[in-house]
KEROLUM-230868 format. One record per residue: z, y negated, x of N, C-alpha, C, O in turn. Coordinates in steps of 0.1 Angstrom, whole numbers, plus 5000, padded with zeros to 4 digits. Layout:
BEGIN
ZYXZYXZYXZYX ...
# end
This chain:
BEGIN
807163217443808163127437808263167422807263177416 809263177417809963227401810263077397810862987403 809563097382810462997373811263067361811163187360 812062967352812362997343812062927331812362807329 811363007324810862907309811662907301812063017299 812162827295813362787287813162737270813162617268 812962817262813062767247814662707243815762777243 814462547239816062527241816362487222815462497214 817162477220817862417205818462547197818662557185 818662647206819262757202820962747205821462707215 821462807192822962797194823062877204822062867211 824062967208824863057220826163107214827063017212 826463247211827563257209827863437216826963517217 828963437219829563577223830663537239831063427243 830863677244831863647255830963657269830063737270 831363567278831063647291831763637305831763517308 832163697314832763677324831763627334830563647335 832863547343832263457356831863567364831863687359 831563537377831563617386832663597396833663537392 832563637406833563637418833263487425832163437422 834263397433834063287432833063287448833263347458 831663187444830363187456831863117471831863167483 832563037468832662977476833763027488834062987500 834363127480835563217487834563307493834563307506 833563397488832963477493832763437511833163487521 832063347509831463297520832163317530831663347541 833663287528834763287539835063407540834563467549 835763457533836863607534835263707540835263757551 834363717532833163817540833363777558833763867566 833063647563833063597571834763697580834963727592 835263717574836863717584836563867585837463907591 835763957583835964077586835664077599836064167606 834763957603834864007621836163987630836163987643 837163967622837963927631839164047638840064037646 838564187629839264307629837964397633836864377628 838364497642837764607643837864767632837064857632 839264747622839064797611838564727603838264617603 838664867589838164827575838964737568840064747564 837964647566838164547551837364587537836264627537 838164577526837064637516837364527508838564487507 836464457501836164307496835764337480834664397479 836564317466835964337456835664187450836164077453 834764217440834664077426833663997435833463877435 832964107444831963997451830663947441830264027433 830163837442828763757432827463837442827163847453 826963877428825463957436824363807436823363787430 824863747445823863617445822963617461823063697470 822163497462821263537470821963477481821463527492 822963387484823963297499824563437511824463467523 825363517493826363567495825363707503825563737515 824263797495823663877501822863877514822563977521 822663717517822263677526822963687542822563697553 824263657537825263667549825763827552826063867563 825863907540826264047543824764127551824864237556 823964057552822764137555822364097572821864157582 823063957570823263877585824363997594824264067604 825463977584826764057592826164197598826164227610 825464297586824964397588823664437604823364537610 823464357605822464297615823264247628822764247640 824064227625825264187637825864347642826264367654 825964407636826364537638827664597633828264687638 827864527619828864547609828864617606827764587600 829064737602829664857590829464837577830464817571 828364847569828564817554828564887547827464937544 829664947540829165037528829264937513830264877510 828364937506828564877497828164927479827364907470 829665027481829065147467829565087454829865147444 829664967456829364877438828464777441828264747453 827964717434827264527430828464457436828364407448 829164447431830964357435831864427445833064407445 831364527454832364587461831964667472831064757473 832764607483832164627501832764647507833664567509 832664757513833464747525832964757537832064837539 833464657550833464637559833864687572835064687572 833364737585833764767596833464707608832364737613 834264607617833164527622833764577639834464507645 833364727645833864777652832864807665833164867676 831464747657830664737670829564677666828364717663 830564507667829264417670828664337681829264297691 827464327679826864307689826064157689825164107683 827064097701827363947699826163907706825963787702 825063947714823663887721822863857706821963777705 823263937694822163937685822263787683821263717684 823363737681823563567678822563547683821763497674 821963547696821263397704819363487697818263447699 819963587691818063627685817163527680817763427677 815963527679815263487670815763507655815863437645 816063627658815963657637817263617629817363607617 818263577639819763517637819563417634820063387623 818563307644818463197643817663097630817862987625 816863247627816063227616817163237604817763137599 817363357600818163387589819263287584819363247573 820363237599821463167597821063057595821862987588 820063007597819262837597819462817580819662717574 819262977572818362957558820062917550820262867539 821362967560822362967548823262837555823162807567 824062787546825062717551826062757554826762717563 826462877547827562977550827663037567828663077574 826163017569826663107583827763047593828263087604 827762937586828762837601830062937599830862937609 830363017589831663027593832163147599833363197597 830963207608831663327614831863277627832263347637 831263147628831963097645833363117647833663177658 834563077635835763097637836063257637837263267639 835663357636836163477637835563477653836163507663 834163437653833763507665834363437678833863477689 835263327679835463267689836763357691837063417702 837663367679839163427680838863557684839563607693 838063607681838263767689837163767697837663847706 835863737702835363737709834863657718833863677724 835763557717835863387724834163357726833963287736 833363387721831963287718831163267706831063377701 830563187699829863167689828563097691828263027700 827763137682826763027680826162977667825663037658 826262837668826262807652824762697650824462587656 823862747640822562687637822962527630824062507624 822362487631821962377621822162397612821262487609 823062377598823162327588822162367579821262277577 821962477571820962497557821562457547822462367545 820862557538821362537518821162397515820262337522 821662337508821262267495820862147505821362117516 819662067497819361947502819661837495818761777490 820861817494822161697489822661597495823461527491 821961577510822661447520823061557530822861677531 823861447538824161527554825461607548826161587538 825761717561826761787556826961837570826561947575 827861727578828361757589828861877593829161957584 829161897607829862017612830661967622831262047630 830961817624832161777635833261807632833861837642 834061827618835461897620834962027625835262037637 834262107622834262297630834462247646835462287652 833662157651833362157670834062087666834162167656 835061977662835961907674837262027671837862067681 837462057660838062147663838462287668839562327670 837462327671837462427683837262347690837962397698 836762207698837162147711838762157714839262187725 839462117702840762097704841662237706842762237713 841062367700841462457706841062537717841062657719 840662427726839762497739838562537743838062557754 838062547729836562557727835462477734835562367731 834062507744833362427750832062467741831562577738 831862317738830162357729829062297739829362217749 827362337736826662237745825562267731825662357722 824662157734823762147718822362197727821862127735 821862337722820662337732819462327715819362407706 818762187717818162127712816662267707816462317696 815862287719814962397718815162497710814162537705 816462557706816762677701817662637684817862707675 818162487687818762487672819862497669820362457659 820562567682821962607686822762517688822662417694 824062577681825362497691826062587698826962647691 826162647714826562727722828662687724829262597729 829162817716830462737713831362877728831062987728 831862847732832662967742833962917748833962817756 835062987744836462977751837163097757837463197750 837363087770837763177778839163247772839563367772 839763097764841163147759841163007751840862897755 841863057737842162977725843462927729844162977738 843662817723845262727728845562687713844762627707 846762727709847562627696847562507703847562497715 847362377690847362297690847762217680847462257669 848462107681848062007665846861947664846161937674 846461907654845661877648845761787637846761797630 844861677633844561607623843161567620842561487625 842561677607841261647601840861507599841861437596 839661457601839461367595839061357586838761247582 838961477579838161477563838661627562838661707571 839061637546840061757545838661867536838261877524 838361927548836761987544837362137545838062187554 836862197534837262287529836262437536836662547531 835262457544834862517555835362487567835662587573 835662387574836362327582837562377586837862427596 838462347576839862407573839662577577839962617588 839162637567838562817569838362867582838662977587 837462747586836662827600838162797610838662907615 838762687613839762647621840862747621841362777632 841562807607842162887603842563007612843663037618 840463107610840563177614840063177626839163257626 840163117637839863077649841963067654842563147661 842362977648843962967653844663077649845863067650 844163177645844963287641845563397647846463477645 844263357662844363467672844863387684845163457694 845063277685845063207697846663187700847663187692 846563177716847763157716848663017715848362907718 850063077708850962977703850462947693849463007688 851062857688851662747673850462707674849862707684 849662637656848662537657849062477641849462537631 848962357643849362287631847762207625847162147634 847362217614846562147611847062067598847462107588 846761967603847161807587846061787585845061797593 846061737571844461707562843761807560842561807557 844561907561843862087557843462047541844061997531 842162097545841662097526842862277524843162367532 843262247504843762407500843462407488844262437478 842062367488841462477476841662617473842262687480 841362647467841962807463841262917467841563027464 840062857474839262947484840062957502840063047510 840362867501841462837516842762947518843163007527 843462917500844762967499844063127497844463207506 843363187490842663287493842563377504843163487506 841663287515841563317526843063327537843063417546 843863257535845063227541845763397541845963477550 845863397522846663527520846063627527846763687535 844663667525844063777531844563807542845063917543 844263687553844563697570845763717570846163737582 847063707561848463737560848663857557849763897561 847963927550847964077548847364147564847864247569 846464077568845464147579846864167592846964277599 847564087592848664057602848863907606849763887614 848263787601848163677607849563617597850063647587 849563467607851363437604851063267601850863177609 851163297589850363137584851663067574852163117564 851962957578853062887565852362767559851262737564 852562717551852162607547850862627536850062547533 850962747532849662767524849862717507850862747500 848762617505848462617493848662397492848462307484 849362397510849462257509848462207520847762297526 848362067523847562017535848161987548847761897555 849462057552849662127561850062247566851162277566 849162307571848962487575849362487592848662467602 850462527591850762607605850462757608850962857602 849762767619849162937617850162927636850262837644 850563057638851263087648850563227655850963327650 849363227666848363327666849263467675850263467682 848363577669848863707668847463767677846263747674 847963847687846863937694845664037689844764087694 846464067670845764157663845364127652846164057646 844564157647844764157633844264317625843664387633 844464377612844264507606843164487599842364397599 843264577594842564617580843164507565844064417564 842464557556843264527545841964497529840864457530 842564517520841964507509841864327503842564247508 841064287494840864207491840164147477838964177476 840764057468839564087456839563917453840563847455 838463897449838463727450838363687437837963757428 838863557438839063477425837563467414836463507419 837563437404836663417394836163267401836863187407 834763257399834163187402834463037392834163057380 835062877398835762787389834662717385834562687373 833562677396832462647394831162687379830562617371 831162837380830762907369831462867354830862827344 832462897356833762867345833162737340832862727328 832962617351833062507342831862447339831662337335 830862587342829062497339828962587324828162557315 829962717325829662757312830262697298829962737287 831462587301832262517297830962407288830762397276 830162337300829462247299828662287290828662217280 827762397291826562487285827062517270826162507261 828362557265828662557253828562427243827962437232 829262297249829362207245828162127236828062077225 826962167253825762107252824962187240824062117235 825062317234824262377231825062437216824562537211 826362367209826862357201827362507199827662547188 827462567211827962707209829462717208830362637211 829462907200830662967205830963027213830763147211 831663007227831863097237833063117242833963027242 833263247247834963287248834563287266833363337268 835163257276834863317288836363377293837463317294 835863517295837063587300837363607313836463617322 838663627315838963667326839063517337838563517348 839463447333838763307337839263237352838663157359 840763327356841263287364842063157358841963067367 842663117348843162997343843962927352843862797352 844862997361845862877366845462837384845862767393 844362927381843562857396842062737395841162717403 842262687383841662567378841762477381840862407386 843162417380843362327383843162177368843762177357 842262097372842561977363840962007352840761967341 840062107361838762117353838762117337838062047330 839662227333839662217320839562067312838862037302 840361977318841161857313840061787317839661727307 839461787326838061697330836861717315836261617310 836861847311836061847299836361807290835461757282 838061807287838661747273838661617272838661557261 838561537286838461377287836961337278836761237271 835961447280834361457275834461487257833461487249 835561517256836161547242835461707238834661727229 835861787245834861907245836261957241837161907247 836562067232837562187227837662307237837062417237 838762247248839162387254840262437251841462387253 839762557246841462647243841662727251840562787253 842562777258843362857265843962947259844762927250 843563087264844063207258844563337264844063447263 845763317270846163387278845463377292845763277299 844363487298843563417308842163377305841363357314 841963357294840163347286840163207281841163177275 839463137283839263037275837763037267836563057269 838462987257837562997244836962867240837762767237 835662847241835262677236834362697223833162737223 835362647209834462627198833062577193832662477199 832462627185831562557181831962377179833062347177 831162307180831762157180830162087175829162127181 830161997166829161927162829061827172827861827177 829861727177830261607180831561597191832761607190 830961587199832161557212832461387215831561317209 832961347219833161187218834261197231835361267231 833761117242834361087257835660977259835160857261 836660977258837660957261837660787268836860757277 838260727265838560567274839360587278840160667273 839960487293841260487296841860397287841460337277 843160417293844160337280843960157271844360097262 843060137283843159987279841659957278841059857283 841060067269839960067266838360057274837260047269 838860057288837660057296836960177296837460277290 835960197300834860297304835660377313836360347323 835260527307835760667319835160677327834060697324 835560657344835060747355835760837351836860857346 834560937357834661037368834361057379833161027381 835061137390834761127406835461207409836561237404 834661277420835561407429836261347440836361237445 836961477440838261437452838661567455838761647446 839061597473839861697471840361737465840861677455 840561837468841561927458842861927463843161947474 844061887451843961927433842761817426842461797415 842161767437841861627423840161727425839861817433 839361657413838361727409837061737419836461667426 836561927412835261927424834361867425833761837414 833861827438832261787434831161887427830661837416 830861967430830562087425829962077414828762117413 831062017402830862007386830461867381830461837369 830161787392829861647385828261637377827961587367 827761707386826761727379826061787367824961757362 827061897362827661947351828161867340827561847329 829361807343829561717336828561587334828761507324 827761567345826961427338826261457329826161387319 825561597330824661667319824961657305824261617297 826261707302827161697290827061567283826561547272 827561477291827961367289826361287282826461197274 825561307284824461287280824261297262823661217255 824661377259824561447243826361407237826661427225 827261347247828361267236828161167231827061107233 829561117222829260997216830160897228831260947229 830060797234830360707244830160747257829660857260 830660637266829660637283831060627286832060577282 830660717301831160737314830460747324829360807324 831160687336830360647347830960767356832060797358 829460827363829660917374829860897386828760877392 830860897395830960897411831160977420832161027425 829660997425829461147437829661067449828861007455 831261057452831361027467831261097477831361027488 831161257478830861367491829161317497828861287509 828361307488826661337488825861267483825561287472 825361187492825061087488823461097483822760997483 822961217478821361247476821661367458820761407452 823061397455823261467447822861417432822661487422 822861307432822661237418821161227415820661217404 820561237427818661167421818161287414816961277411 818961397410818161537397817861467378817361497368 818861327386819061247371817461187368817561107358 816661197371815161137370814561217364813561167357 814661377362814561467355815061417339814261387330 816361427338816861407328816861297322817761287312 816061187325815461067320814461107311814261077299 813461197322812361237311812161267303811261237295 813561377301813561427288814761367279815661417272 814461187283814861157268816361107272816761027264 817061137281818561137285818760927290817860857296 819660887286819860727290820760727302821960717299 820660727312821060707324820960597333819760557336 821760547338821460457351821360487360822560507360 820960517371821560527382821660397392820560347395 822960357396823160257398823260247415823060137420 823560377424822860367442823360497436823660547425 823060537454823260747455824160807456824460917462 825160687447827060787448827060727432828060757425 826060637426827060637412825960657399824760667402 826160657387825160687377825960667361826460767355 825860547358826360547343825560627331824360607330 826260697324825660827313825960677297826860597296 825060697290825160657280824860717270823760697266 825660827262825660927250825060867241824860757237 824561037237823460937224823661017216822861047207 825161097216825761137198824761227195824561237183 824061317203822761397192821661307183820861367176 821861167184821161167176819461137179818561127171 819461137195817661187196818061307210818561287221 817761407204817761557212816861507227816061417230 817461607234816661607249815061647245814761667233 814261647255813061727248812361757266812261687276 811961927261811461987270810661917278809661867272 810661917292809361897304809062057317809362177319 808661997321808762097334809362007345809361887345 809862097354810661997363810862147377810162247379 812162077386812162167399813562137401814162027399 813962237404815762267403815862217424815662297433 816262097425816662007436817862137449817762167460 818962157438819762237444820862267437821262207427 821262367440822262467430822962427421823062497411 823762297421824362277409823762167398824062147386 822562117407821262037394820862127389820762127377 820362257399819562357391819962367378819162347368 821362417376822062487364822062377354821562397342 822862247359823062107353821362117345821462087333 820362137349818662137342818562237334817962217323 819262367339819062497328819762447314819262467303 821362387315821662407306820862277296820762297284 820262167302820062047296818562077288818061997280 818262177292816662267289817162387277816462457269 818162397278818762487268819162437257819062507248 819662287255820262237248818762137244819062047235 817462127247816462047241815662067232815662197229 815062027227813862107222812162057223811561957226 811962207219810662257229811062387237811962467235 809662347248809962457261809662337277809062237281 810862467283811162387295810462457305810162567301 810162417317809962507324810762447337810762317339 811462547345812362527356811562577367811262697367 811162507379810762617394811462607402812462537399 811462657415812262617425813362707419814362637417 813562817415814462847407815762957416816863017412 814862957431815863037442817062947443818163007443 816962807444818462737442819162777431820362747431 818862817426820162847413820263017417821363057421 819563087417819663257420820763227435821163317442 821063137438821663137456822963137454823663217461 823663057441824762987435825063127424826163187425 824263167416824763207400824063357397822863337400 824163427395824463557396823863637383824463687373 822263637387821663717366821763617358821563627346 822163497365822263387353821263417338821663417326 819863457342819163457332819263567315819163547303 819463687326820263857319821463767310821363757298 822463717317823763757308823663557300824663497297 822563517300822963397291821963457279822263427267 820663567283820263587271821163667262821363627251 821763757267822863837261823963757254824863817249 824163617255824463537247823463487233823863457221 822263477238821463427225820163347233819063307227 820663317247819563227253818063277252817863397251 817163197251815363227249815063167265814663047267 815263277277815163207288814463317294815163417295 813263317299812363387306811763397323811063317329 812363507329811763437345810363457345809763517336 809963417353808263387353807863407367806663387370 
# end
């Protein structure tokens, strides 16, 4: 097990780019099974989810050449679908959450799947009834064999269908996607999450040959095609990254330019920081966040206390709440946090009590932040990174304290964030793995 020791009350200044976005990876990697040619995949995150699944695929009997860090290409022309029901499938796919989503390639072109139990982050439940009811609805038969871990998914023949999500879940949507893409006839899906990992994925399978309308809204009609091609692909900047390095400037009174930022695939995030009174400038595609002594959090109009709360998308990710509660700790006034997806995401805040931070937490969806202006600094403990986006939410809050921190558990954050430690020292960071 690796930690990271953290010397924090150091400024941060210089540029650096995101990586490729973790959460599109997951999917578009995932669709190369749905073609017997080449896909070549760039701006991929050399992180541990994403390497995890390419090594799964490889093992399935994928084609990998992969002659960059960010750049892969794919052949998935003779895979070998018994490996599914292996031991070592069972094992490997258990460790990611991502693996759920080659059920939808593998049902569309090889009408069977099998999908583990639910890994990655331990944040509350994180269902899989939209994936199975919706392949029930497109003909799909599942049986749960308990001994093995398995959900046994097999359809003789895919059927368009309508459809209405019950929750506009943004793997859900992905996997259903590319499952209706091959099946026959029309399929309408309402309450489609279209995050920009979705609209992503949409375009890809639209280049591949698939016949999708409705992209970018939460109704997606896909009309299935007997084939699908080849095709090139390069994924968005990671928004997630974008807005913890957003956070990390704020917190740690830096100068930071982040390029290449992907700006108009943001959405409201920027504005979520400026409600926190943090200086985002926009610069072409780079956003630049000033040095700032003093940030000061925003009231609604008639003077009450700021929520914030996630919401599909356009409305904001969950992702970054925890990001932003961190921040919010070191302004001047309070805002109240609402994690409505996860109901176990907020308890990393017991950490940041220790070191000094005024927090409530008030149950396991809410947490009032009470800013304390700088005027008594975080101060270093040792602690254990819960899951990927506390992990970072602790790095930066260990960056901005003083003393020394020490971080363990530090594979949650290597799963999500990419050399995090290399390119924040190359900023100025005093951050050591151990």
């Amino acid at each position: 097990m690796h930690s990271f020791e953290v010397t924090g009350g150091n400024k941060l200044k210089g540029e650096i780019i995101p990586q490729g976005a973790k959460n599109e990876a997951l999917q578009v990697i995932s669709a190369v099974l749905l073609t017997p040619e080449k896909i070549t995949i760039s701006n991929i995150p050399d992180i541990l989810d994403v390497n995890l699944l390419i090594e799964l695929l490889g093992e399935m009997g994928v084609r990998i050449d992969r002659w960059a860090r960010d750049t892969c290409s794919f052949q998935a022309d003779q895979v070998d679908i018994e490996f599914l029901r292996s031991e070592t499938y069972r094992r490997k796919s258990g460790r990611l959450r991502g693996s759920v989503m080659v059920a939808g390639p593998m049902l569309a072109r090889f009408r069977k799947a099998f999908v583990p139990k639910p890994g990655g982050d331990k944040i509350g439940r994180r269902r899989l009834d939209t994936h199975i009811i919706g392949f029930e609805r497109l003909g799909a038969q599942f049986t749960y064999h308990a001994d093995e871990g398995l959900f046994h998914l097999e359809a003789p023949r895919l059927k368009g269908t309508n459809m209405l999500l019950d929750e506009p879940s943004v793997t859900g949507t992905a996997n259903l996607v590319m499952a209706a893409s091959m099946a026959e006839g029309k399929t309408t899906i309402y309450n489609a999450a279209c995050e920009p990992y979705v609209q992503q994925l949409c375009k890809m399978l639209t280049r591949m040959g698939a016949r999708i309308t409705g992209v970018g809204s939460n109704l997606l009609t896909i009309e299935g095609v007997d084939y699908l091609g080849g095709t090139e692909h390069r994924m968005l900047p990671d928004m997630i990254e974008i807005g913890s390095f957003i956070g990390l400037a704020a917190m740690t009174q830096s100068e930071i330019t982040i390029k290449q930022a992907g700006v108009q695939h943001l959405g409201m995030i920027p504005d979520k920081f400026r409600q926190l009174g943090i200086g985002v400038e926009i610069r072409g595609d780079d956003i630049h966040i000033p040095e700032q002594e003093l940030y000061e959090i925003q009231t609604f109009l008639d003077g009450s206390v700021l929520t914030i709360y996630d919401n599909p998308w356009p409305g904001f990710t969950p992702d970054l709440l925890s990001i932003v509660l961190v921040v919010a700790t070191q302004a001047r006034g309070s805002v109240l946090i609402h994690q409505k997806m996860f109901e176990s995401r907020l308890f990393f805040v017991d950490k940041l009590i220790d070191m000094g931070a005024q927090i409530i937490l008030c149950d396991p969806h809410r947490a009032a932040v009470i800013g304390m202006a700088r005027e008594q600094k975080l101060r270093g403990i040792t602690m254990s990174s819960p899951d990927i986006r506390a992990g970072v939410a602790l790095l930066i809050a260990a960056l901005s304290a003083e003393g020394r921190s020490v971080i363990q558990n530090i594979e949650q954050i290597d799963r999500g964030y990419q050399q995090i430690d290399e390119r924040l020292r190359r900023l100025g960071a005093q951050i050591k793995r151990v």
